[in-house]
C-alpha positions in Angstrom: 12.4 27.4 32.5 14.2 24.1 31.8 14.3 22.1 28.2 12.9 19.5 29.3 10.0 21.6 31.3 8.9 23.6 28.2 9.1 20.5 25.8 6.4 19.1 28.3 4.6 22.1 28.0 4.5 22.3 24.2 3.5 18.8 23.8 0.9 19.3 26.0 -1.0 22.0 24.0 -0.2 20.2 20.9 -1.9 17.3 22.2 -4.7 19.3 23.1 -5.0 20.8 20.1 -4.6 17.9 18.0 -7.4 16.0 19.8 -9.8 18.4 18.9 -8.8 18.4 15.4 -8.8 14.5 15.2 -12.0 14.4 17.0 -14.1 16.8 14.7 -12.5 16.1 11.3 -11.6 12.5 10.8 -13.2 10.6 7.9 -13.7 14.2 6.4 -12.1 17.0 4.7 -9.9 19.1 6.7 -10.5 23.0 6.9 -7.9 25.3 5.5 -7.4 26.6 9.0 -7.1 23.0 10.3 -4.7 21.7 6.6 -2.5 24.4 7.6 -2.3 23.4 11.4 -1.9 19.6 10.8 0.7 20.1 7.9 2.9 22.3 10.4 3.4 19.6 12.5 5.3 17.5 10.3 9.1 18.7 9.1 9.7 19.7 5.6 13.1 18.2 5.2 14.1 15.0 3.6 13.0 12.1 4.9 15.6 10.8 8.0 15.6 7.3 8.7 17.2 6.3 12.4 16.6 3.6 15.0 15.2 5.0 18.1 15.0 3.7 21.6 12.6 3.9 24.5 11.1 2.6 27.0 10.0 -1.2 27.5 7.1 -1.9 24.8 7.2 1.4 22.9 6.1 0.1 20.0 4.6 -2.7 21.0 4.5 -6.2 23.2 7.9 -6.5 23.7 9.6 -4.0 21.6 11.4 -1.0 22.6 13.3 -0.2 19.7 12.0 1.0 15.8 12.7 2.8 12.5 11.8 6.4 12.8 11.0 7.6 9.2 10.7 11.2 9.5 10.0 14.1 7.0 9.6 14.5 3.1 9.7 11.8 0.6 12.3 13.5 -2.1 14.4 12.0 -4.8 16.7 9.8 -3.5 14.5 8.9 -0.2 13.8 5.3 -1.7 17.8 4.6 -2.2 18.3 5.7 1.7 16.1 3.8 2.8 17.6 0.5 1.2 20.7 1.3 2.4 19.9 2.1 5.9 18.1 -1.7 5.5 22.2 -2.9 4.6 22.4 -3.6 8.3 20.4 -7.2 8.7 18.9 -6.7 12.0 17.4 -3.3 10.8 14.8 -5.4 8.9 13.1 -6.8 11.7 12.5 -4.0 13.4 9.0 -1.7 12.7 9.0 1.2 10.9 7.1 4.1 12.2 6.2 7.1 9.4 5.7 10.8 10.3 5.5 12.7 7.3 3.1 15.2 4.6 4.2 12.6 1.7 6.1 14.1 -1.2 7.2 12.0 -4.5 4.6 9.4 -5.2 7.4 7.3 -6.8 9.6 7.3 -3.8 7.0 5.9 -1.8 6.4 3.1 -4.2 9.8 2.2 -4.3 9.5 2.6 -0.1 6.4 0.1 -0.3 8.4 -1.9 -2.4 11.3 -2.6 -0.3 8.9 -2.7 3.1 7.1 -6.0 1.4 10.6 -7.4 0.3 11.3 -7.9 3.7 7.6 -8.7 5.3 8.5 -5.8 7.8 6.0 -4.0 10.3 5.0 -0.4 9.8 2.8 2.1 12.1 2.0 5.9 12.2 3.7 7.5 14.9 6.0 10.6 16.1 9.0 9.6 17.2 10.2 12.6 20.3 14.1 12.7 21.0 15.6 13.7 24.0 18.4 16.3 23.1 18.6 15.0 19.7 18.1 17.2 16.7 18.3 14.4 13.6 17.1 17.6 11.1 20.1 19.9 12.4 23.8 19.8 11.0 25.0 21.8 13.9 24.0 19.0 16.4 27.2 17.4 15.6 26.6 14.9 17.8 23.1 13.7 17.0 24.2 13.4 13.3 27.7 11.3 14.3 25.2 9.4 16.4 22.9 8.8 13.6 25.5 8.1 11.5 27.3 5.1 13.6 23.7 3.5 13.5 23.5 4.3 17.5 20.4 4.4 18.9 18.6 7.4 19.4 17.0 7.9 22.7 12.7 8.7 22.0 9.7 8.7 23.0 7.3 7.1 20.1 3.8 8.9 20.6 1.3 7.0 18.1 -1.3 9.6 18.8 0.1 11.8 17.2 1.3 10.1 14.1 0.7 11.7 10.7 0.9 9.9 7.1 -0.3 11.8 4.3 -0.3 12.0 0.5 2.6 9.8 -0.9 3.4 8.6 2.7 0.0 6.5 2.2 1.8 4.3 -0.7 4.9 4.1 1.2 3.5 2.7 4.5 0.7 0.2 2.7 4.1 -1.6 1.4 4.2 -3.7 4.7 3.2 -6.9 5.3 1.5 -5.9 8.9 0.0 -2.2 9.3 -1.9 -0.8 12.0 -3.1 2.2 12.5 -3.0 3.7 16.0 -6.2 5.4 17.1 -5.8 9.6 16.9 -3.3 8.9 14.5 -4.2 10.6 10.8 -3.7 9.4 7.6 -4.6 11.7 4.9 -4.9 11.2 1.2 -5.7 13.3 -2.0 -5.3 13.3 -6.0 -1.8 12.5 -6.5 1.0 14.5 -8.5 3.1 12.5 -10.7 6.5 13.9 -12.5 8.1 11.7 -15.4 10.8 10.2 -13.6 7.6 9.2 -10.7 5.8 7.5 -13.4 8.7 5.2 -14.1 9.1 4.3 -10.6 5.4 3.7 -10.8 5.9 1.4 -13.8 8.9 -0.7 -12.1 6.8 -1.5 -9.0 3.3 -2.8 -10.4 3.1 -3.4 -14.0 3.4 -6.7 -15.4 3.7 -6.4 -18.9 6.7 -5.2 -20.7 7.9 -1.6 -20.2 5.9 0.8 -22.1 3.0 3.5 -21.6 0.9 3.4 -18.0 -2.2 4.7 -16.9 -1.1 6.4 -13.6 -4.2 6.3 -12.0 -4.5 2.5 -13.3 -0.7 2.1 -11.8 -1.8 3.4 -8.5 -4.8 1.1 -8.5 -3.1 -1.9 -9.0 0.2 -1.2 -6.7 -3.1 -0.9 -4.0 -4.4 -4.2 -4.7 -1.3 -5.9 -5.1 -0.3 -5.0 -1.6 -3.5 -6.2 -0.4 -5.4 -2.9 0.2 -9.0 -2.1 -1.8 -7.9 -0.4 -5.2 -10.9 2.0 -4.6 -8.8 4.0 -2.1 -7.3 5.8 -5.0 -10.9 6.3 -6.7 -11.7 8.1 -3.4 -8.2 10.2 -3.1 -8.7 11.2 -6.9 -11.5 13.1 -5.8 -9.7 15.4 -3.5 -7.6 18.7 -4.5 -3.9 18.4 -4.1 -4.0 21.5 -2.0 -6.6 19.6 0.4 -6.0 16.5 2.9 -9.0 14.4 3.3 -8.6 12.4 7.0 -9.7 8.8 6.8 -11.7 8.2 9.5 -11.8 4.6 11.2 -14.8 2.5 9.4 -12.5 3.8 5.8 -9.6 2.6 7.5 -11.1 -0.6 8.2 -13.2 -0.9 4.8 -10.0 0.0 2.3 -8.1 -2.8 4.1 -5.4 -0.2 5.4 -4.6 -2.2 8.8 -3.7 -5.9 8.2 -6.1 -7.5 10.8 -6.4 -11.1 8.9 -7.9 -11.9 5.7 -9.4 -9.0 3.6 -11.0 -8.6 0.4 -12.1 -6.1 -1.7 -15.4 -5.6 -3.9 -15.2 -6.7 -7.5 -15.1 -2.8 -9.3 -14.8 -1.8 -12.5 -11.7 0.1 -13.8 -10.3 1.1 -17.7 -6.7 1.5 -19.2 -7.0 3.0 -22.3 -9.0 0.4 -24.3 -9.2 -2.2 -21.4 -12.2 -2.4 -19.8 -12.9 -4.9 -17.1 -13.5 -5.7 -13.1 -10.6 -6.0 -10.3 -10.5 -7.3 -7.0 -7.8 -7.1 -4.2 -7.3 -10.3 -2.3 -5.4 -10.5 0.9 -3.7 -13.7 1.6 -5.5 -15.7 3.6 -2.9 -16.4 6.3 -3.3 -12.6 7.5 0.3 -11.9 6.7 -0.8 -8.7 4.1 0.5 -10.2 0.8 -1.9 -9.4 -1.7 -2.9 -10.6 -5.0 -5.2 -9.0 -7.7 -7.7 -11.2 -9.5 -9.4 -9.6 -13.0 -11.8 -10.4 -15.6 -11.1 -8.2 -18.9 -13.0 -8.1 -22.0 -11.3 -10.1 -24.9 -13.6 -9.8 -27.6 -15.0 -12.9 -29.4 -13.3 -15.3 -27.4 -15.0 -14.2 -24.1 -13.4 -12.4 -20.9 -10.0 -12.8 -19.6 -9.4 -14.1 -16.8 -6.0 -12.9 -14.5 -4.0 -13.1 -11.5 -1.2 -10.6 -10.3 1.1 -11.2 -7.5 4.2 -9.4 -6.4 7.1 -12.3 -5.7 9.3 -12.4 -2.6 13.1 -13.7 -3.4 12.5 -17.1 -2.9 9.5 -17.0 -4.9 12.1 -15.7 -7.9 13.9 -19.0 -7.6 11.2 -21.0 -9.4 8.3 -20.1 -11.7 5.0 -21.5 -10.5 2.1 -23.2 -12.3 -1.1 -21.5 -12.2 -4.3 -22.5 -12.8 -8.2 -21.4 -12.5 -11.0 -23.1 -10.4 -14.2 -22.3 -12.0 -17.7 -23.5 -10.2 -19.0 -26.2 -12.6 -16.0 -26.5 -15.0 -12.5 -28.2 -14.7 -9.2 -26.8 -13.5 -8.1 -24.5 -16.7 -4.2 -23.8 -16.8 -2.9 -20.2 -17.1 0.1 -18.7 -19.4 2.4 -17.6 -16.6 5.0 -14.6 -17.1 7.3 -13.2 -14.3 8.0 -9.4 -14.9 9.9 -7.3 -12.6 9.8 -9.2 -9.7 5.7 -9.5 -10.6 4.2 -12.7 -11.9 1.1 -12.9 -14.0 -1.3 -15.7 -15.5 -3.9 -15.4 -17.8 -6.5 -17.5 -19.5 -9.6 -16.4 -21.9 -12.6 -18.2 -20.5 -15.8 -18.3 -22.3 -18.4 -15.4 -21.4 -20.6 -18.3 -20.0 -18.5 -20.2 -17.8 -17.9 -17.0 -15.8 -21.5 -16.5 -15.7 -21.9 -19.8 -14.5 -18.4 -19.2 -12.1 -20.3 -16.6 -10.8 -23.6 -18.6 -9.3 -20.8 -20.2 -7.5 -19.2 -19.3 -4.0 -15.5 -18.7 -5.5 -13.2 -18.4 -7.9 -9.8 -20.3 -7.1 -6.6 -19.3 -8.2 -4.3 -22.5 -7.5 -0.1 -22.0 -7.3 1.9 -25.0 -7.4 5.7 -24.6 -7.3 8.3 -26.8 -9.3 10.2 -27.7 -6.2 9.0 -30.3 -4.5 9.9 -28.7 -0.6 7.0 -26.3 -1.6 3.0 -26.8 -0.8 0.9 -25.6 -3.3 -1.7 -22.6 -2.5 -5.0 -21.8 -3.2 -6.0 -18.0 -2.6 -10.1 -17.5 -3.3 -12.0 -14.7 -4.6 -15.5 -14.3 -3.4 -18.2 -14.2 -6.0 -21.1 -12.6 -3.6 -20.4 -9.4 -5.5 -19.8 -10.7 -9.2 -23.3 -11.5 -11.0 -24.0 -7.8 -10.5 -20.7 -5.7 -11.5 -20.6 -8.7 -14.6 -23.7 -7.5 -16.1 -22.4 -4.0 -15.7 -19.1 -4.7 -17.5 -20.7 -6.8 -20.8 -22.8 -3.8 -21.3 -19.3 -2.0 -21.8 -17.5 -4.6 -23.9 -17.1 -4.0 -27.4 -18.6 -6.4 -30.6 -16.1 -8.2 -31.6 -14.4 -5.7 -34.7 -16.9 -3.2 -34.6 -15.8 -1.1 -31.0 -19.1 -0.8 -30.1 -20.3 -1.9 -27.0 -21.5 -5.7 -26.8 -25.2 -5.0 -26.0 
């Protein structure tokens, strides 16, 4: 029987197979039997990064060529990939993830550098004809690989599987989608030391120094635009587990950039802080994200802040920011740019956000120092607020005492 005949045949099954297991488990927790199935699909070998090539409008309207990003996110994985991004034309083409995830930190970095240069990213697995990219003893697949030559595929987004880690690599891009039969699987997440520094580096704000992973997590979510409860509901899942988003989750945590999204107002703690977050995509559908807060601050009332990752010509000049309250005046915002993050704060009085909150929105209002630059305005909803705001001063402490307020 030829190569080519039994490679037809196997995909075949698999496909078979796989439907059945899409079609009964997603948006639920997959059986051991099923885990173990779904897990060896994927390869176990460091993640590969090479541009593939099929036919007309593989991967979309248009495009016929992409980044295959194939197997385990390991140490080092991040650095790859930024190389392999050296070449310029690289960066405009779509990346496509097959993988069981790996180092959490990795991915962040991944995410990171996917959002640097507002690239596309899908789930799919990319096929190659007579090209084994995980074998050293295809010479000529790895010289082939190595030259930057494209790789002759077949990209089959049915098939595609992003799990654990892979999650936080792939939400890094500016568009996402999602292909239907595809899987994307999360659970509680794993993080080593030299993770948790990688963790630090891509979301927090403040001055290095001790972070709440799961807090970390949350905010790397929200800053790329995606509903920081997806890691409340991967928490809740054992490592040795894979819980299968189904569609409406997909949809609901803001996975797939389809336009503007925007997450509820929820409550979250680091350490002493106590306060509400909400993810807010921007508003031109491109997938940037920005995370808008209100944080207890004792006697002087709640704070009130904004978190946005930069792009490069963002780092060029350090915008003014200020807050549009319902019913008050424009109050300006102590701006700091972090590692590649910029922040603004200002404490607002416990009743003006009450009275912000009978309002339809809560404007956060950029405007750059260089005059070739438009100011923007990026809204969060308040249809949510009155609600989880009553919730959060029951949890904010007296003023000196650390009890709770009332």
């Amino acid at each position: 029987m030829s190569w080519v005949r039994t490679t037809a045949i196997v995909s075949y099954v698999f496909a078979c197979v796989w439907a059945s297991i899409a079609a009964a488990h997603a948006g639920a927790l997959l059986a051991p039997a099923d885990h173990n199935r779904v897990v060896r699909q994927i390869d176990t070998h460091p993640m590969v990064f090479f541009v593939a090539k099929g036919p007309a409008d593989s991967c979309g309207a248009g495009c016929d060529r992409w980044i295959a990003a194939e197997g385990t996110l390991t140490p080092g994985t991040a650095q790859r990939f930024q190389d392999f991004l050296a070449t310029s034309p690289r960066q405009s083409l779509p990346v496509f993830f097959q993988s069981r995830g790996g180092n959490v930190g990795e991915a962040f970095q991944i995410g990171r550098t996917l959002r640097k240069f507002r690239m596309t990213a899908g789930i799919g697995r990319t096929v190659t004809e007579r090209c084994r990219v995980f074998s050293t003893k295809d010479e000529a697949c790895q010289r082939l690989i190595s030259s930057g030559g494209d790789v002759k595929a077949r990209l089959n987004l049915g098939q595609g599987q992003c799990h654990s880690a892979c999650v936080y690599a792939f939400i890094g891009a500016s568009r996402r989608h999602v292909a239907s039969g595809a899987m994307l699987g999360v659970h509680a997440s794993r993080i080593d030391p030299n993770s948790k520094q990688q963790v630090q580096a891509s979301v927090d704000a403040r001055p290095p120094g001790a972070v709440n992973l799961r807090w970390g997590l949350q905010l790397y979510l929200g800053l790329l635009g995606v509903d920081p409860q997806l890691e409340q509901a991967a928490s809740k899942v054992d490592t040795r587990r894979i819980y299968i988003l189904s569609r409406d989750e997909i949809a609901r945590f803001g996975i797939e950039t389809n336009g503007s999204y925007e997450s509820q107002w929820f409550p979250y703690q680091d350490g002493k802080r106590v306060g509400l977050l909400k993810s807010v995509a921007n508003q031109t559908g491109s997938g940037d994200g920005a995370l808008v807060s209100l944080e207890c601050a004792g006697f002087f009332g709640l704070q009130l802040s904004y978190v946005r990752m930069l792009t490069d010509d963002d780092l060029k000049y350090r915008p003014n920011i200020s807050f549009g309250l319902a019913g008050g005046a424009e109050q300006r915002a102590l701006v700091m740019v972090h590692s590649g993050v910029v922040s603004a704060s200002s404490v607002v009085p416990v009743r003006s956000v009450e009275r912000a909150a009978e309002g339809p929105t809560i404007a956060v209002v950029e405007r750059s120092p260089a005059a070739d630059r438009k100011s923007e305005t990026i809204t969060a909803t308040t249809r949510d607020l009155p609600a989880a705001l009553t919730k959060l001063m029951r949890l904010c402490p007296e003023p000196d005492s650390g009890r709770p307020a009332r």
